[in-house]
Structures are given as structure tokens and as C-alpha cells.
C-alpha positions in Angstrom: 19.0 -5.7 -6.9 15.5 -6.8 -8.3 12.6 -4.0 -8.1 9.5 -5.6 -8.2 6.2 -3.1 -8.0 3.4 -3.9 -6.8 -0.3 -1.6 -7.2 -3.1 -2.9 -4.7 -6.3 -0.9 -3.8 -5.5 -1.7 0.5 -2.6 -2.1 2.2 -2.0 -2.2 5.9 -2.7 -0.7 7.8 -6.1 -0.7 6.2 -8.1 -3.7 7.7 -11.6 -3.7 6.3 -10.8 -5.7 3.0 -9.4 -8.8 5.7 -7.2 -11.7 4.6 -6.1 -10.0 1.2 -4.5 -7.3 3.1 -2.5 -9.4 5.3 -1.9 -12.0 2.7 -0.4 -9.2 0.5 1.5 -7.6 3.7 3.3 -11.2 4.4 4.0 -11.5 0.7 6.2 -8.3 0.3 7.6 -9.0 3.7 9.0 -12.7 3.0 10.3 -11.5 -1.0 14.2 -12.6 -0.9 16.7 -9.9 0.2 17.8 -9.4 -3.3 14.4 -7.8 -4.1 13.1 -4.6 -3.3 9.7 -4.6 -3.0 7.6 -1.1 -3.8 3.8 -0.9 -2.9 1.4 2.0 -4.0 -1.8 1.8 -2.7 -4.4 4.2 -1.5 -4.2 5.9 1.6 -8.5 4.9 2.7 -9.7 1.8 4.1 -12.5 0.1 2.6 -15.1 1.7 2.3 -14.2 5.2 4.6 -13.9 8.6 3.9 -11.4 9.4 6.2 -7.9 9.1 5.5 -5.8 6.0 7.2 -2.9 7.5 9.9 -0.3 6.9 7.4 2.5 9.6 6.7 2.5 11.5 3.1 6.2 10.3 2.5 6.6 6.8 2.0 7.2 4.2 4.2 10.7 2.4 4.0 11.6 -0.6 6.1 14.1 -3.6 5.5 13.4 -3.8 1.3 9.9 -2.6 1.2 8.9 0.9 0.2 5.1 1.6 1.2 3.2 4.7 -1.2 0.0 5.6 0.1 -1.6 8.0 -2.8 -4.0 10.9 -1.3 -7.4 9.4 -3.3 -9.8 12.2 -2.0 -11.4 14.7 -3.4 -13.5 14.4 -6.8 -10.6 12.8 -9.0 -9.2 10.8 -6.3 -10.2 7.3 -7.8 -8.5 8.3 -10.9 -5.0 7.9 -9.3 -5.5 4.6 -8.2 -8.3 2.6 -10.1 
């Protein structure tokens, strides 16, 4: 199997950055079944404070694995620049 990894500032369900999101969300959904498809992203929407409703453990389904990094608090932007 094929790991392909994939770093992007917003990931759903963030919504305030618009068709990138989705664009990026339909992209990892339609990679082939060989792949496995592994996201890290932040765990804010654009813009907010507040963190999205998104579990600290990552988020499997069919061959995607979601990571949403905790980027609050003073070094927060560190982790995902």
C-alpha cells in the first residue's frame, strides 16, 4: 500500500477557508484504494479561537487517517505553519 501525506492549514470540518477545504476533502476521498491517504491539519477554523468539535485521536475512515494538531496556546502556530 501507497502512504501519501498530506499537511494543510483546514480541513473539514472547518468551513471558513470554502472551496479549498472541500476541494482538498474530495481529493483524499477519491485517491485509489491502494493509497492510504494521511492528513494533518489544525484543529481551528479560519480565523477562530475556539477549537473545531473534532476528537484528539485521529480520525480513520475507508483509507484516510485525519490529525487535527491542538495549535493553541502561544507556540501553537509553530506546530503547523
Amino acid at each position: 500500500m501507497t502512504a501519501v501525506r498530506v499537511l494543510a492549514p483546514y480541513f473539514p470540518p472547518a468551513v471558513a477557508g470554502g472551496g479549498p477545504i472541500r476541494t482538498l476533502d474530495a481529493l483524499t476521498r477519491a485517491a485509489p484504494s491502494r493509497m492510504h491517504v494521511e492528513v494533518l491539519t489544525r484543529d481551528r477554523d479560519l480565523q477562530a479561537r475556539v477549537r473545531l468539535d473534532v476528537p484528539r485521536s485521529p480520525v480513520r475512515d475507508a483509507h484516510r487517517t485525519v490529525h487535527f494538531l491542538d495549535t493553541g496556546g502561544p507556540t501553537g502556530t509553530l506546530r503547523l505553519a
